[in-house]
Wavefront OBJ file of the C-alpha trace (Angstrom):
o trace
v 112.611 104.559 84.595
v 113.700 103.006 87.678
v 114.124 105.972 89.348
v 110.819 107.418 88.545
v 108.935 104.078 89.668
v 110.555 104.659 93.073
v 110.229 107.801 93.354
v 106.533 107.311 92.698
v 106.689 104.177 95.336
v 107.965 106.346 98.097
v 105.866 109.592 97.617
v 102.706 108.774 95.476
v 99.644 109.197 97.960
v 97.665 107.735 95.179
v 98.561 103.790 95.116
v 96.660 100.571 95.531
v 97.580 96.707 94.946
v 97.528 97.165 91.187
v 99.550 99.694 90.471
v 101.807 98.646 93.412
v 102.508 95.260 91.308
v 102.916 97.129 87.906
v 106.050 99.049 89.620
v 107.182 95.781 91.434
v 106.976 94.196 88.180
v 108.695 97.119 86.131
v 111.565 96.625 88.896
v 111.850 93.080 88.146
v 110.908 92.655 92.065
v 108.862 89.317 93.504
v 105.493 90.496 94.467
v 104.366 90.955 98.042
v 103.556 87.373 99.318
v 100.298 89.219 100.868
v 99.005 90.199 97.847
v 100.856 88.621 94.909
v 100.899 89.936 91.007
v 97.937 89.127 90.215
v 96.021 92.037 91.497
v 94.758 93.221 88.410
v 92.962 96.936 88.557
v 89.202 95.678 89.477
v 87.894 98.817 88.902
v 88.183 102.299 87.199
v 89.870 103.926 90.337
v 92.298 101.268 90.124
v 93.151 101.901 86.753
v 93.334 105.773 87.462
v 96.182 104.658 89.655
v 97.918 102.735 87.221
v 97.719 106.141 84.776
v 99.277 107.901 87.016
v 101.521 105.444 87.314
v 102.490 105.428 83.800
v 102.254 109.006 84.241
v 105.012 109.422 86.516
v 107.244 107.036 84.588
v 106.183 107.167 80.732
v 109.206 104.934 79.602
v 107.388 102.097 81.733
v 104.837 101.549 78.942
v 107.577 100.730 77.130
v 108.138 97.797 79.337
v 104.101 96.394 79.780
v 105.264 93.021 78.425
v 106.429 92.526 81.743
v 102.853 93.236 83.123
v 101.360 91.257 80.666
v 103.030 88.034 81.705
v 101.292 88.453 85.501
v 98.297 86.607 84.584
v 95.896 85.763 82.161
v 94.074 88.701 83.072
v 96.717 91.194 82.678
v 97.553 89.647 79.399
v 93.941 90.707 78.729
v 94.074 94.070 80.165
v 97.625 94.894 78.091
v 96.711 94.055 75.299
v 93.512 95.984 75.631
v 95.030 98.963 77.158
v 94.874 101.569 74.782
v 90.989 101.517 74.143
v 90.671 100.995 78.414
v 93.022 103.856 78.812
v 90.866 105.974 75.719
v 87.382 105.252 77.080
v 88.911 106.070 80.945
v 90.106 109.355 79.411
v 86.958 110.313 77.407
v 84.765 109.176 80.098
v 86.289 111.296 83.382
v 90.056 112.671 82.464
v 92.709 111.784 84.241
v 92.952 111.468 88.049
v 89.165 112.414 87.497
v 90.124 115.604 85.886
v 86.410 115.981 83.816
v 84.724 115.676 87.056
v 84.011 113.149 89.957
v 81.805 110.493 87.984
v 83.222 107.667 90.228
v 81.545 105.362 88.807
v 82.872 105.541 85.073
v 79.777 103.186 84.298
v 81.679 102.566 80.342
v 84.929 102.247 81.596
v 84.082 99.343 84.150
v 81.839 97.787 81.852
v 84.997 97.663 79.571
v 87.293 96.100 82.236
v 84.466 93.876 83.138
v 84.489 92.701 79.617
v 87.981 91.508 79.785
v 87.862 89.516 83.024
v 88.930 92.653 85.559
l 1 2 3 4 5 6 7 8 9 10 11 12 13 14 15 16 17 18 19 20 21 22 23 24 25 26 27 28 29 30 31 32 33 34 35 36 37 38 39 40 41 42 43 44 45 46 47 48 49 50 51 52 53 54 55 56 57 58 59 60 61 62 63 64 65 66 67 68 69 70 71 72 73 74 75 76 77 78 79 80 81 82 83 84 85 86 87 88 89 90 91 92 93 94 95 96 97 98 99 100 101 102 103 104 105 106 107 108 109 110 111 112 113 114 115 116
């Protein structure tokens, strides 16, 4: 896994502050003082990024405890993630791989629903 996650860190073109704390926070690092841990995805392009995250290092998911514990709004998101990540993938794909709907109107109203 920790391989993966830096591999990802160095060559991923394709990061923001979210995803950027999940693979801090996977590596058991501190989080940048600039921008801290809890920079939950605020929208559905920032939760694209933290797919592609997971999809670059699928063991992490085995590890989103350690994302859950970065707020009370991560907490929310985890423990929500499976019908965020299903209505994301229905909605547009992966990466935006149905098409370039950038607004995935159900998907942010989902994340909006949980405090994101």
């Amino acid at each position: 896994m920790k391989e993966q996650i830096i591999d990802w860190m160095c060559n991923s073109t394709n990061k923001g502050i979210s995803s950027e704390a999940m693979a801090a926070a996977f590596l058991g690092r501190k989080p940048n003082e600039n921008f801290g841990f809890d920079n939950h995805p605020s929208d559905p392009a920032d939760f694209n990024r933290c797919l592609l995250l997971l999809e670059a290092s699928p063991e992490a998911r085995k590890h989103m405890d350690k994302i859950a514990a970065l707020s009370k709004t991560w907490k929310k998101l985890v423990d929500n993630w499976d019908d965020v990540e299903k209505c994301f993938i229905d909605e547009v794909g992966l990466n935006w791989s149905k098409g370039r709907d950038l607004s995935a109107s159900k998907t942010f109203e989902t994340m909006k629903s949980l405090g994101c």
